[in-house]
PDBQT receptor file of N, H, CA, C and O in Angstrom, charges set to zero:
ATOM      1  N   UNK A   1       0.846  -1.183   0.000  1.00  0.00    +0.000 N 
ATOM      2  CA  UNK A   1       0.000   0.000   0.000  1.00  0.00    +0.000 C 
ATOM      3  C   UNK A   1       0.887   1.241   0.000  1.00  0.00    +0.000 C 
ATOM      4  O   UNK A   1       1.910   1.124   0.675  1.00  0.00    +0.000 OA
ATOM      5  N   UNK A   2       0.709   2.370  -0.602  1.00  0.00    +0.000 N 
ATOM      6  H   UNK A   2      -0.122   2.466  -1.150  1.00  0.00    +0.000 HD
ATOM      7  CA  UNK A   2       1.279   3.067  -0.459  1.00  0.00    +0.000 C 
ATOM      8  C   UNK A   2       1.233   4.306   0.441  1.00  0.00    +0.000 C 
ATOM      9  O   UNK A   2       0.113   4.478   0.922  1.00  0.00    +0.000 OA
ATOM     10  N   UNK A   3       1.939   5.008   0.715  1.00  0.00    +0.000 N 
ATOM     11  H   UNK A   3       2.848   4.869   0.324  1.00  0.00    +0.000 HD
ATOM     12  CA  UNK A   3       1.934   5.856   2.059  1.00  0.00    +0.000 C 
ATOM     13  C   UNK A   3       2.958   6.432   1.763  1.00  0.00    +0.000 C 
ATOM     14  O   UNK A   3       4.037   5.912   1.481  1.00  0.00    +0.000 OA
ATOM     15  N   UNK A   4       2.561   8.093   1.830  1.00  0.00    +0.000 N 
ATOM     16  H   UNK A   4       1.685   8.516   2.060  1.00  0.00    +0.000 HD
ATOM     17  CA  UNK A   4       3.608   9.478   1.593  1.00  0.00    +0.000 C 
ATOM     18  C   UNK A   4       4.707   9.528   2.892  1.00  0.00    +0.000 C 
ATOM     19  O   UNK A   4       4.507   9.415   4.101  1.00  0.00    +0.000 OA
ATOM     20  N   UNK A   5       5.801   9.719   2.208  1.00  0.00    +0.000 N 
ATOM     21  H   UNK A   5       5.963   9.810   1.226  1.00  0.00    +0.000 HD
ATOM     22  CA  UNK A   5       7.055   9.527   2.812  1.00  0.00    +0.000 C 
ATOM     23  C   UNK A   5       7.361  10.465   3.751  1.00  0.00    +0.000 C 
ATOM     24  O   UNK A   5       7.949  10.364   4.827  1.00  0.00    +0.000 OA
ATOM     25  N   UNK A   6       6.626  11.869   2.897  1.00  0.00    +0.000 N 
ATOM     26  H   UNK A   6       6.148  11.952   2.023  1.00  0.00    +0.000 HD
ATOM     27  CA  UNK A   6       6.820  13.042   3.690  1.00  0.00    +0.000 C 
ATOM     28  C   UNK A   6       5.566  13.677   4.084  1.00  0.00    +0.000 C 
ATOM     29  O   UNK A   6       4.416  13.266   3.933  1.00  0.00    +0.000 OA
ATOM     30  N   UNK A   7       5.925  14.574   4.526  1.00  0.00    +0.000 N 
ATOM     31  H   UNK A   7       6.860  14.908   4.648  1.00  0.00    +0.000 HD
ATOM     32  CA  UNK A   7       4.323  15.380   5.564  1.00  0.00    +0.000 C 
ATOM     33  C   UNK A   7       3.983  16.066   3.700  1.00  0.00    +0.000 C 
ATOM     34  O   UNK A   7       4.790  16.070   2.770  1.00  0.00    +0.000 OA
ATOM     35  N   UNK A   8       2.679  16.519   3.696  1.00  0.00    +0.000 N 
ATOM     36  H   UNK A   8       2.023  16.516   4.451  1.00  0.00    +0.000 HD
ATOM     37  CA  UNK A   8       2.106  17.444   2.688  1.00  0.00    +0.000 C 
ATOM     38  C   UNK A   8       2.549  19.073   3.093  1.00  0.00    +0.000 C 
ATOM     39  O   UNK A   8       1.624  19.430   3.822  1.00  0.00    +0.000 OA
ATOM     40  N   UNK A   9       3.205  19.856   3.010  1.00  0.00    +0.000 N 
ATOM     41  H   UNK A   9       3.956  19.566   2.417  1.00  0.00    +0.000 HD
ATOM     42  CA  UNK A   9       2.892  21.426   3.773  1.00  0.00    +0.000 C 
ATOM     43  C   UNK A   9       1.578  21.606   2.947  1.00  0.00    +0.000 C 
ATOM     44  O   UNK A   9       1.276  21.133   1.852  1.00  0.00    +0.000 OA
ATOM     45  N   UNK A  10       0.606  22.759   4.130  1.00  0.00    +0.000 N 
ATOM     46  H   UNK A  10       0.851  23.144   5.020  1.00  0.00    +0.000 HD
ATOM     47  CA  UNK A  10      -0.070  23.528   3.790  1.00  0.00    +0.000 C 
ATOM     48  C   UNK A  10      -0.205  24.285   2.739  1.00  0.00    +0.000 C 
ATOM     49  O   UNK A  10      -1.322  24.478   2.258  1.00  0.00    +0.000 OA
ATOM     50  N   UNK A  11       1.107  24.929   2.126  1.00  0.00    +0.000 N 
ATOM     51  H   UNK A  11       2.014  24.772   2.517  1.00  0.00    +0.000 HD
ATOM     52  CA  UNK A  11       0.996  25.739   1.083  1.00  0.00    +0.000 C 
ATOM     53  C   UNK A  11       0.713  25.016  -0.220  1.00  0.00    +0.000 C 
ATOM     54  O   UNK A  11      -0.053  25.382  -1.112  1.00  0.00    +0.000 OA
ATOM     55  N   UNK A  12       1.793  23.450  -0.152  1.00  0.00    +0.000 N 
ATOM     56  H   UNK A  12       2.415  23.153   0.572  1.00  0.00    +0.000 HD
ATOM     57  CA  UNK A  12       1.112  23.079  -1.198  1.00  0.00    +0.000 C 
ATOM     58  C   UNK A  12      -0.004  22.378  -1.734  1.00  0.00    +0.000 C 
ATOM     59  O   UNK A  12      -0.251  22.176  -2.923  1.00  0.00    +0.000 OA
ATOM     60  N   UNK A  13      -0.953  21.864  -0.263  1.00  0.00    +0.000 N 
ATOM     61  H   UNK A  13      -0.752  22.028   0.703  1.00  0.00    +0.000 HD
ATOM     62  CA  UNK A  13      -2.206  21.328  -0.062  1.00  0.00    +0.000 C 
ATOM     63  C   UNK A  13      -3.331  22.346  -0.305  1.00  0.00    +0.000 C 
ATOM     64  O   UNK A  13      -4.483  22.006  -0.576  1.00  0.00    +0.000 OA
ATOM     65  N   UNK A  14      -2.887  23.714  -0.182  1.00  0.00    +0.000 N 
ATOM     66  H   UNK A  14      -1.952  23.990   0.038  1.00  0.00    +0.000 HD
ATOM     67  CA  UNK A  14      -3.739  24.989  -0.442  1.00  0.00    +0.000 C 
ATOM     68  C   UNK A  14      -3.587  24.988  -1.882  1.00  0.00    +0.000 C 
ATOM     69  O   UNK A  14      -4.539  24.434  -2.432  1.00  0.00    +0.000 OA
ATOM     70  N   UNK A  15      -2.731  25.414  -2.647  1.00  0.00    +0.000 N 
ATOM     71  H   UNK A  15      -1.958  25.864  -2.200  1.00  0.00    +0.000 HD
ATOM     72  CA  UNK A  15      -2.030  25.323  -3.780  1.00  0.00    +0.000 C 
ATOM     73  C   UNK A  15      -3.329  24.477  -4.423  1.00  0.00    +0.000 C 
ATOM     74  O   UNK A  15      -4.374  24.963  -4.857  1.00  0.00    +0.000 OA
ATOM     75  N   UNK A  16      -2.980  23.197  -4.357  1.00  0.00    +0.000 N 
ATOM     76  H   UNK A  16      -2.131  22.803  -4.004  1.00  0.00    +0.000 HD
ATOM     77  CA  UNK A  16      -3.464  22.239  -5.187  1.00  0.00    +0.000 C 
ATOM     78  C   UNK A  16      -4.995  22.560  -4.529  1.00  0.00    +0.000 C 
ATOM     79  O   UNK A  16      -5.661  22.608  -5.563  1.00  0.00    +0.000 OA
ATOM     80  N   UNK A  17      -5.608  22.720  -3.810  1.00  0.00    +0.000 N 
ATOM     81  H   UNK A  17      -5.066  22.681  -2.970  1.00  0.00    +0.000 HD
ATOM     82  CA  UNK A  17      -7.110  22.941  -3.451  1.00  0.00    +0.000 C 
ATOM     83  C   UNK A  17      -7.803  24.730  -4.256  1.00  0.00    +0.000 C 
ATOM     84  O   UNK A  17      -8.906  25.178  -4.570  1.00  0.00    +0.000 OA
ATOM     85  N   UNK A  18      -7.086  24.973  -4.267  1.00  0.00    +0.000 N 
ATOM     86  H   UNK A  18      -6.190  24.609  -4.012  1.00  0.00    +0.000 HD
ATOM     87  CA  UNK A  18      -6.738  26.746  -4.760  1.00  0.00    +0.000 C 
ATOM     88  C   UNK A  18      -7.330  26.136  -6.335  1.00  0.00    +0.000 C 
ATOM     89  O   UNK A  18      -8.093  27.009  -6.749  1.00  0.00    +0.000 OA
ATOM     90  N   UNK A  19      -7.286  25.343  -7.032  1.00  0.00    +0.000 N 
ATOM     91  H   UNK A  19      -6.666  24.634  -6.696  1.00  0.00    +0.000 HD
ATOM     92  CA  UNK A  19      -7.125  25.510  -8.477  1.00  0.00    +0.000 C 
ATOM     93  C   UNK A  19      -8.607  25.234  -9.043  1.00  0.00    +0.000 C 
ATOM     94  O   UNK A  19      -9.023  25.494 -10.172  1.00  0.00    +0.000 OA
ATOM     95  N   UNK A  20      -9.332  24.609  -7.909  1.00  0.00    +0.000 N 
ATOM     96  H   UNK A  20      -8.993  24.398  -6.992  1.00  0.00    +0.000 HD
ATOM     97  CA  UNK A  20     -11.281  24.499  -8.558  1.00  0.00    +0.000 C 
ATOM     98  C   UNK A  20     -11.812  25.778  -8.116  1.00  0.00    +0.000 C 
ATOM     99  O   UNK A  20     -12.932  26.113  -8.501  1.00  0.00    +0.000 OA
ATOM    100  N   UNK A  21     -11.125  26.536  -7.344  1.00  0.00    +0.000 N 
ATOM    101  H   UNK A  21     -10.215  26.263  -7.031  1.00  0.00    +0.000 HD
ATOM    102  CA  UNK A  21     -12.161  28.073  -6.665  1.00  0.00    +0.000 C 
ATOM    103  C   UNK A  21     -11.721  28.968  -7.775  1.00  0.00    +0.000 C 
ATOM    104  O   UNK A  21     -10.529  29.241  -7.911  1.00  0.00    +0.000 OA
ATOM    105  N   UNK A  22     -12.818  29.523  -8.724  1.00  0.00    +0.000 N 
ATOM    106  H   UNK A  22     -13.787  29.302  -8.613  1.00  0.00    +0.000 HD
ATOM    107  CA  UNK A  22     -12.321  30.947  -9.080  1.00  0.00    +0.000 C 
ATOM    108  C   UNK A  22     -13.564  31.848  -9.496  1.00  0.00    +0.000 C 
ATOM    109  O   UNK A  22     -14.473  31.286 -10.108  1.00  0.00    +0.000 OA
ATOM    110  N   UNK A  23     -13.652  32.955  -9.262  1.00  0.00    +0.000 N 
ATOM    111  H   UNK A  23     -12.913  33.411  -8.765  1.00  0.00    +0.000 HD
ATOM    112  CA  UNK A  23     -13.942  33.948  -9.070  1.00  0.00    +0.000 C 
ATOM    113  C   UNK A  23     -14.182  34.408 -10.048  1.00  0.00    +0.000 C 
ATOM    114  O   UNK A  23     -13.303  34.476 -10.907  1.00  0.00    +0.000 OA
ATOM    115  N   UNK A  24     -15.853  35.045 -10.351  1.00  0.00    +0.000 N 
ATOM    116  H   UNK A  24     -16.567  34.989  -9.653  1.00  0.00    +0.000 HD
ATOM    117  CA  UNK A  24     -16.439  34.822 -11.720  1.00  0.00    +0.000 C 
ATOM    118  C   UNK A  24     -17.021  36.901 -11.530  1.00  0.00    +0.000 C 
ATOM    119  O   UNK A  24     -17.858  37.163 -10.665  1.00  0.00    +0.000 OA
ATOM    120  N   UNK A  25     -16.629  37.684 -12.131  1.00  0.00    +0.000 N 
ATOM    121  H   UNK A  25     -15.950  37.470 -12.833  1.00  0.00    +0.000 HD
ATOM    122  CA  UNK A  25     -17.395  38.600 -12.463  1.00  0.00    +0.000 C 
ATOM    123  C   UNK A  25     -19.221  38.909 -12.344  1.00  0.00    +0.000 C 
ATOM    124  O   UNK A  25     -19.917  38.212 -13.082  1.00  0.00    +0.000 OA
ATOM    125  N   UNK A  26     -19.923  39.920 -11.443  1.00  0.00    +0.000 N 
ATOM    126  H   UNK A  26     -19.358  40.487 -10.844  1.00  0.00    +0.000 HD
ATOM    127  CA  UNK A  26     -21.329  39.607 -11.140  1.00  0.00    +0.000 C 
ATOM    128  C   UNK A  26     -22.063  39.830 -12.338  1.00  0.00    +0.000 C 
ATOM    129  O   UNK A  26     -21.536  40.617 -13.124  1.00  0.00    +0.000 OA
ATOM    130  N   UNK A  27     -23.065  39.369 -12.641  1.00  0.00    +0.000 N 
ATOM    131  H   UNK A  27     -23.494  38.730 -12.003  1.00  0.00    +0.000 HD
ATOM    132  CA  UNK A  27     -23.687  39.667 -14.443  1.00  0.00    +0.000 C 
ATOM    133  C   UNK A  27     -24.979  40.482 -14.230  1.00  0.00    +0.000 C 
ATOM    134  O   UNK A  27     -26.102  40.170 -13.833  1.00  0.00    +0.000 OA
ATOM    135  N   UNK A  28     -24.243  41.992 -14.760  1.00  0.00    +0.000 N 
ATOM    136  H   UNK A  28     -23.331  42.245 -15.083  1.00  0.00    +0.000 HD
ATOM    137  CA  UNK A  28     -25.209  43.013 -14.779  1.00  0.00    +0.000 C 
ATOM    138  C   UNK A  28     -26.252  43.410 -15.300  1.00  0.00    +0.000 C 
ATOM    139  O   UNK A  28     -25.908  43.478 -16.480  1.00  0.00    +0.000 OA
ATOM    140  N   UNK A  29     -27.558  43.805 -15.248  1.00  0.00    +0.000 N 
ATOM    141  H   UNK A  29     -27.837  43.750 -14.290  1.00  0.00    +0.000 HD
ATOM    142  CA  UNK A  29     -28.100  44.327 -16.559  1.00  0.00    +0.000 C 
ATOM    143  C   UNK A  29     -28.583  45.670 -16.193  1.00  0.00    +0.000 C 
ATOM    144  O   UNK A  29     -28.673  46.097 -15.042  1.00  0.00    +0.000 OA
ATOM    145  N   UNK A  30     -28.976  46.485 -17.600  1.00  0.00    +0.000 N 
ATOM    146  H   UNK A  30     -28.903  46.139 -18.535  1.00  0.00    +0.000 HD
ATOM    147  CA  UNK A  30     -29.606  47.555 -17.395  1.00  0.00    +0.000 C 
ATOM    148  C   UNK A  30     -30.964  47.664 -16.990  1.00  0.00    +0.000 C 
ATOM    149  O   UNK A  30     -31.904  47.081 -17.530  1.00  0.00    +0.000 OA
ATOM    150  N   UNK A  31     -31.059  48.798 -15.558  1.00  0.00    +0.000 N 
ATOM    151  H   UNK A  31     -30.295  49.272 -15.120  1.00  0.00    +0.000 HD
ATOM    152  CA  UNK A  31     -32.041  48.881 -15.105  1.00  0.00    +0.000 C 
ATOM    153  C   UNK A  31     -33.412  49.709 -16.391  1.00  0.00    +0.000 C 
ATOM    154  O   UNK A  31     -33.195  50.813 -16.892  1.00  0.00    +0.000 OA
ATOM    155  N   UNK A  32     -34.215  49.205 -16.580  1.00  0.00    +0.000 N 
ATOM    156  H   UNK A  32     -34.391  48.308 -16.173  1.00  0.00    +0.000 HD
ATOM    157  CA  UNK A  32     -35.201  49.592 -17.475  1.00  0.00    +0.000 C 
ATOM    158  C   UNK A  32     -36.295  50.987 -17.633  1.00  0.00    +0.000 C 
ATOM    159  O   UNK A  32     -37.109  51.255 -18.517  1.00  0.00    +0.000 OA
ATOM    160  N   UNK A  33     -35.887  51.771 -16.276  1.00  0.00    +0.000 N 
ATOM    161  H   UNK A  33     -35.226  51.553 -15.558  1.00  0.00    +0.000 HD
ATOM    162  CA  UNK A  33     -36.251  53.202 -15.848  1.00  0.00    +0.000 C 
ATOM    163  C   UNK A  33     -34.963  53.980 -15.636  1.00  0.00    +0.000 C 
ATOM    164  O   UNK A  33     -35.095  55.192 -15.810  1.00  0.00    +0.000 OA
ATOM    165  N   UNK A  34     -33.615  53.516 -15.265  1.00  0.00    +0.000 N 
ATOM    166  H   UNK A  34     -33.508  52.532 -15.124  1.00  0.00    +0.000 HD
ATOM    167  CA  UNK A  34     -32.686  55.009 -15.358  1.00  0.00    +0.000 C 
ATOM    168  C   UNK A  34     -31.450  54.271 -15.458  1.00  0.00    +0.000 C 
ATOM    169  O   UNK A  34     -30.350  54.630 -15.037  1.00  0.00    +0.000 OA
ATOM    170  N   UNK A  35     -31.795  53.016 -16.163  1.00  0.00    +0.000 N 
ATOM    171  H   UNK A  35     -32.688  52.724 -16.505  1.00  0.00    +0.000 HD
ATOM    172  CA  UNK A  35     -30.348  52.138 -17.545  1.00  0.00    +0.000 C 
ATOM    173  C   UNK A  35     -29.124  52.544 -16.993  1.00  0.00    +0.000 C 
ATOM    174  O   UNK A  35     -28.216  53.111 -17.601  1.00  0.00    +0.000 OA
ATOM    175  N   UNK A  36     -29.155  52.082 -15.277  1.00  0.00    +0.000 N 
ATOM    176  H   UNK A  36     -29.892  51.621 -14.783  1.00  0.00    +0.000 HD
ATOM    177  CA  UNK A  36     -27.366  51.659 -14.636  1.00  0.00    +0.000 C 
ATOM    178  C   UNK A  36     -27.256  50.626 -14.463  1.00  0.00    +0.000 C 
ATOM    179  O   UNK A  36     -28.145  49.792 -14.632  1.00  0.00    +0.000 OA
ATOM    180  N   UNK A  37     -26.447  50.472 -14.188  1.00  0.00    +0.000 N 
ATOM    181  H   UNK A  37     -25.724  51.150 -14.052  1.00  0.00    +0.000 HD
ATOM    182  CA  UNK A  37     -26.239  48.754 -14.467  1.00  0.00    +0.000 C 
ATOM    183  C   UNK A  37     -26.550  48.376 -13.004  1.00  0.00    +0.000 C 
ATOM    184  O   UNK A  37     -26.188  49.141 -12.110  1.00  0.00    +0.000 OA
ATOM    185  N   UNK A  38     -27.416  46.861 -12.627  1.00  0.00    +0.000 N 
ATOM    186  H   UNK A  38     -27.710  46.240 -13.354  1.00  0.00    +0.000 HD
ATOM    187  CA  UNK A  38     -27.555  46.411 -11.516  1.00  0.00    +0.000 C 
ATOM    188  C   UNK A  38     -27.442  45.138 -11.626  1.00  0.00    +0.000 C 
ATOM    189  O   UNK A  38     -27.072  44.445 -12.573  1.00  0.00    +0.000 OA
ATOM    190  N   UNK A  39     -27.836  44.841 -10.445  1.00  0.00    +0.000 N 
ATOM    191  H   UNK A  39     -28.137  45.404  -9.675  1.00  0.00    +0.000 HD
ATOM    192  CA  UNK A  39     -27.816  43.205 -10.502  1.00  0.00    +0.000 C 
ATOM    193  C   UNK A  39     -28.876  42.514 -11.199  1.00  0.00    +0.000 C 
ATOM    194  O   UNK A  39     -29.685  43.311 -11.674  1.00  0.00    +0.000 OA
ATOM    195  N   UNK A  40     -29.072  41.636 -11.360  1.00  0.00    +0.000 N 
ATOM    196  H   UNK A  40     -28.416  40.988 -10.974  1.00  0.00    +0.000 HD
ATOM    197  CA  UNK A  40     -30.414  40.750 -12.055  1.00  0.00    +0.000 C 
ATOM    198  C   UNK A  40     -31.218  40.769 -10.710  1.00  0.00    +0.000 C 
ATOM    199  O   UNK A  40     -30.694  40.893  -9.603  1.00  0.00    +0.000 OA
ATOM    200  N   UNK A  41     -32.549  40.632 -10.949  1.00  0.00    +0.000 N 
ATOM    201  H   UNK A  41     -32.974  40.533 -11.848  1.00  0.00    +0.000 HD
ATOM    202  CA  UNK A  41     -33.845  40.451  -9.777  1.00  0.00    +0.000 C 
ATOM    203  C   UNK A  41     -32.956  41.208  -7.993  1.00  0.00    +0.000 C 
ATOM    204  O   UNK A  41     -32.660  40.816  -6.864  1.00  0.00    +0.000 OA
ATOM    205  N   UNK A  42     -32.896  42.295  -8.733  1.00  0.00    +0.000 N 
ATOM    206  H   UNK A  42     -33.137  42.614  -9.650  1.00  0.00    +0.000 HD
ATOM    207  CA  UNK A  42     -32.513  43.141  -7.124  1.00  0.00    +0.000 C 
ATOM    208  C   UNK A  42     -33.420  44.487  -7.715  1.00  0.00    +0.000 C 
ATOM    209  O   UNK A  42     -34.030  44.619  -8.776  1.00  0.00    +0.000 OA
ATOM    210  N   UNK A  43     -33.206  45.557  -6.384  1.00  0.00    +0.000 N 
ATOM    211  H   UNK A  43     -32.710  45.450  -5.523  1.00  0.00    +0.000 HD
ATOM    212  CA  UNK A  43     -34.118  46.963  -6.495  1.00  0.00    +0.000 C 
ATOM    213  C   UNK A  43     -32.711  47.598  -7.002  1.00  0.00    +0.000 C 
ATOM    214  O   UNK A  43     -31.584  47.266  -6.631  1.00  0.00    +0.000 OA
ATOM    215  N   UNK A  44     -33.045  48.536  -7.888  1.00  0.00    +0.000 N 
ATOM    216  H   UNK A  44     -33.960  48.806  -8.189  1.00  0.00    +0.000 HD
ATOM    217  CA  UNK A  44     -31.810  49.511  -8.430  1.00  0.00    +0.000 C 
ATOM    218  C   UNK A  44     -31.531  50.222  -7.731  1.00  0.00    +0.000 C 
ATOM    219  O   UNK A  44     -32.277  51.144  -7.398  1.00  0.00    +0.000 OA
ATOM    220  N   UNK A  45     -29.988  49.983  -7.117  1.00  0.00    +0.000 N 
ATOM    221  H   UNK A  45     -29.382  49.235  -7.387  1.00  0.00    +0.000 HD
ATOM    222  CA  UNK A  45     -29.806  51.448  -5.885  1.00  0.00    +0.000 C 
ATOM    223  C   UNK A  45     -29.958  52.925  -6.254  1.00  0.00    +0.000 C 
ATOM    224  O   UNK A  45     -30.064  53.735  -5.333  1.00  0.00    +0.000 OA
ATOM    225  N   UNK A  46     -29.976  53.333  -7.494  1.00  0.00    +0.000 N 
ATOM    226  H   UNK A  46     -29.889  52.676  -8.243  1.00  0.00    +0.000 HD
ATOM    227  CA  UNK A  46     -29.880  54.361  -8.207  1.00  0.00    +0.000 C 
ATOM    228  C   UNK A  46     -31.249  55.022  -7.909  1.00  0.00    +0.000 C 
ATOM    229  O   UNK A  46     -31.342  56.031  -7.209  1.00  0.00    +0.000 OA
ATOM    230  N   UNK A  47     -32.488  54.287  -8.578  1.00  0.00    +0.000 N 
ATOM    231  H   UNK A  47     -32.412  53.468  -9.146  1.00  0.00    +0.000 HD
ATOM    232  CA  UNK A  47     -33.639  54.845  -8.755  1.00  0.00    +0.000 C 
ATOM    233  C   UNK A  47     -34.696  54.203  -7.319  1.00  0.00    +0.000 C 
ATOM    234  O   UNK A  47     -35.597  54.649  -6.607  1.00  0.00    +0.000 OA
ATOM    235  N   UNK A  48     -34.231  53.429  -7.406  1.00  0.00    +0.000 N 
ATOM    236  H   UNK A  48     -33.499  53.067  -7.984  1.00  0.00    +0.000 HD
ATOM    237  CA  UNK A  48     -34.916  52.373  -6.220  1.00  0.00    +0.000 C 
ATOM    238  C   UNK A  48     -36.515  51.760  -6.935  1.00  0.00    +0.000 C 
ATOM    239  O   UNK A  48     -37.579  52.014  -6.370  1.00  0.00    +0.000 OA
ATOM    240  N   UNK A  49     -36.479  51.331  -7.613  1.00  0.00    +0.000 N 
ATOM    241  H   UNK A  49     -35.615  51.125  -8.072  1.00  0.00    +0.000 HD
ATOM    242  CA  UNK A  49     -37.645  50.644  -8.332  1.00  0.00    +0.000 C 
ATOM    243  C   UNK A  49     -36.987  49.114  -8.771  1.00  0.00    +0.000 C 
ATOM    244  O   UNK A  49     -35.853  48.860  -9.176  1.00  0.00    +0.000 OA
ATOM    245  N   UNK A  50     -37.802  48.476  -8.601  1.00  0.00    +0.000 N 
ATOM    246  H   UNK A  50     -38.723  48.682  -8.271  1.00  0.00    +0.000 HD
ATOM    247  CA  UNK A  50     -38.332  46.656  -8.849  1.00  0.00    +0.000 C 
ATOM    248  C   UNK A  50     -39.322  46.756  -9.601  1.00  0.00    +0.000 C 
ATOM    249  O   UNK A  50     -40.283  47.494  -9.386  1.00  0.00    +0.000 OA
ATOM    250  N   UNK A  51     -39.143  45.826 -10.809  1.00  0.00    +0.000 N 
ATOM    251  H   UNK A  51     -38.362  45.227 -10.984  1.00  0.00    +0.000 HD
ATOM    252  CA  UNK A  51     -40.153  45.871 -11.775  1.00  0.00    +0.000 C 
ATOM    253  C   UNK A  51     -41.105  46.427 -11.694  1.00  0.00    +0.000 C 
ATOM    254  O   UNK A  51     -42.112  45.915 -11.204  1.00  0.00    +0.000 OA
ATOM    255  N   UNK A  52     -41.063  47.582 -12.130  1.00  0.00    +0.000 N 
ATOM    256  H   UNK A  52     -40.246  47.998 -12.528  1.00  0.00    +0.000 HD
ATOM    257  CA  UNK A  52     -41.126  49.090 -12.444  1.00  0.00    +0.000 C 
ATOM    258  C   UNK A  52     -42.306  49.613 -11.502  1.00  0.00    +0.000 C 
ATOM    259  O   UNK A  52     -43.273  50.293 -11.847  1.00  0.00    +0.000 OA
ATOM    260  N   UNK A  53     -42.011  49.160 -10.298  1.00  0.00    +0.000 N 
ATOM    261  H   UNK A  53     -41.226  48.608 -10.017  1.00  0.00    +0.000 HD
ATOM    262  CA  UNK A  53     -42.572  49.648  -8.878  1.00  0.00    +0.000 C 
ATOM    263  C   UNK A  53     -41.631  50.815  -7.974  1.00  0.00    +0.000 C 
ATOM    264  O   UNK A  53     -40.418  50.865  -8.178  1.00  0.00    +0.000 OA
ATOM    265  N   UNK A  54     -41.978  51.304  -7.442  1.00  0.00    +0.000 N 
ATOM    266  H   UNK A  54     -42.963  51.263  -7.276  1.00  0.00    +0.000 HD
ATOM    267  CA  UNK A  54     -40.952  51.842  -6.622  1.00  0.00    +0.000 C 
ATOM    268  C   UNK A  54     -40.641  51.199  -5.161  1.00  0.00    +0.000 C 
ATOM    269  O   UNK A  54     -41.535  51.367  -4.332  1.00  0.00    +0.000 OA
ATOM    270  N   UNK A  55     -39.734  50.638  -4.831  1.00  0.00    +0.000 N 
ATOM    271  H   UNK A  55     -39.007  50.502  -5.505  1.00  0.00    +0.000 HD
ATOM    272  CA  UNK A  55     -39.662  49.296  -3.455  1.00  0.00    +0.000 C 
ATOM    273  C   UNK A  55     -39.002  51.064  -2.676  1.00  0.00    +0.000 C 
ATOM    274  O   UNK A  55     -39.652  51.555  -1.752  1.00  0.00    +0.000 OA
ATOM    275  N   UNK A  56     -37.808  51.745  -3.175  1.00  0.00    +0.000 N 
ATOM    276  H   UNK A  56     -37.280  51.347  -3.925  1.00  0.00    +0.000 HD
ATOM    277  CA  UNK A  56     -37.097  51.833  -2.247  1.00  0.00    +0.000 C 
ATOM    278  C   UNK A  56     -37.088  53.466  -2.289  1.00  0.00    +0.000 C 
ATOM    279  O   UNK A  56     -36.732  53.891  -3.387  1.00  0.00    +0.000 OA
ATOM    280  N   UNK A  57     -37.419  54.514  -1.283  1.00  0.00    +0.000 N 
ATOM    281  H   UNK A  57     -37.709  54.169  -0.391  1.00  0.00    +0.000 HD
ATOM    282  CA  UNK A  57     -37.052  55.897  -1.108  1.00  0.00    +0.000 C 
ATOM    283  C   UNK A  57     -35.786  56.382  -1.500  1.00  0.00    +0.000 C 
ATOM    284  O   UNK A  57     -35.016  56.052  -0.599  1.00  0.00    +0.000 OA
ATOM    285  N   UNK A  58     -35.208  56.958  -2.325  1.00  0.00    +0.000 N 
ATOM    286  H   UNK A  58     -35.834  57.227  -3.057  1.00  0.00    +0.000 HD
ATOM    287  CA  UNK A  58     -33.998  57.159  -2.799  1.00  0.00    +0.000 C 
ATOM    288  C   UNK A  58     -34.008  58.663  -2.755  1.00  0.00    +0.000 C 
ATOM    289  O   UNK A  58     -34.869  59.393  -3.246  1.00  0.00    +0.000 OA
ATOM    290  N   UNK A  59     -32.628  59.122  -1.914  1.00  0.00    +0.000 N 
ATOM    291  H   UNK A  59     -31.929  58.529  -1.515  1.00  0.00    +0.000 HD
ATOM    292  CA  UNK A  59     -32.895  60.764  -1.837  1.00  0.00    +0.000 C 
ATOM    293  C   UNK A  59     -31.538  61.111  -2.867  1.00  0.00    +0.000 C 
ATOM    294  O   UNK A  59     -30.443  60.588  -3.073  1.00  0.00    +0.000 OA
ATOM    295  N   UNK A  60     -32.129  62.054  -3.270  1.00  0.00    +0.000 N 
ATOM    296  H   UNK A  60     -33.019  62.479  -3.102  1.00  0.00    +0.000 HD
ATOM    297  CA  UNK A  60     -31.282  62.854  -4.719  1.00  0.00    +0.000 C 
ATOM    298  C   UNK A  60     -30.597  64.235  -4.410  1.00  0.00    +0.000 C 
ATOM    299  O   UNK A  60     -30.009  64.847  -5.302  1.00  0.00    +0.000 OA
TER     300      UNK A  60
């Protein structure tokens, strides 16, 4: 059976665990009353409207 001779270090057990995680850009779209870019199915911090309601008081 086989069995590692030496200890693993951390860095390179991180290393090799490090290589399935990566970090993807959030995917924006334009809000459809004042066209900034937001998140998908969120309230626009800008205008504060949710499908084309107003959810949120926004002072200007």
């Amino acid at each position: 059976m086989a069995v590692p001779k030496r200890k693993t270090s951390k860095a390179r057990r991180d290393k090799r665990r490090a290589s399935n995680i990566k970090m993807n850009a959030p995917h924006l779209v334009e809000c459809p009353s004042c066209h900034e870019k937001k998140m998908p199915h969120h309230v626009c911090l800008n205008c504060g409207k949710y499908n084309g309601a107003e959810v949120l008081a926004v002072e200007e």
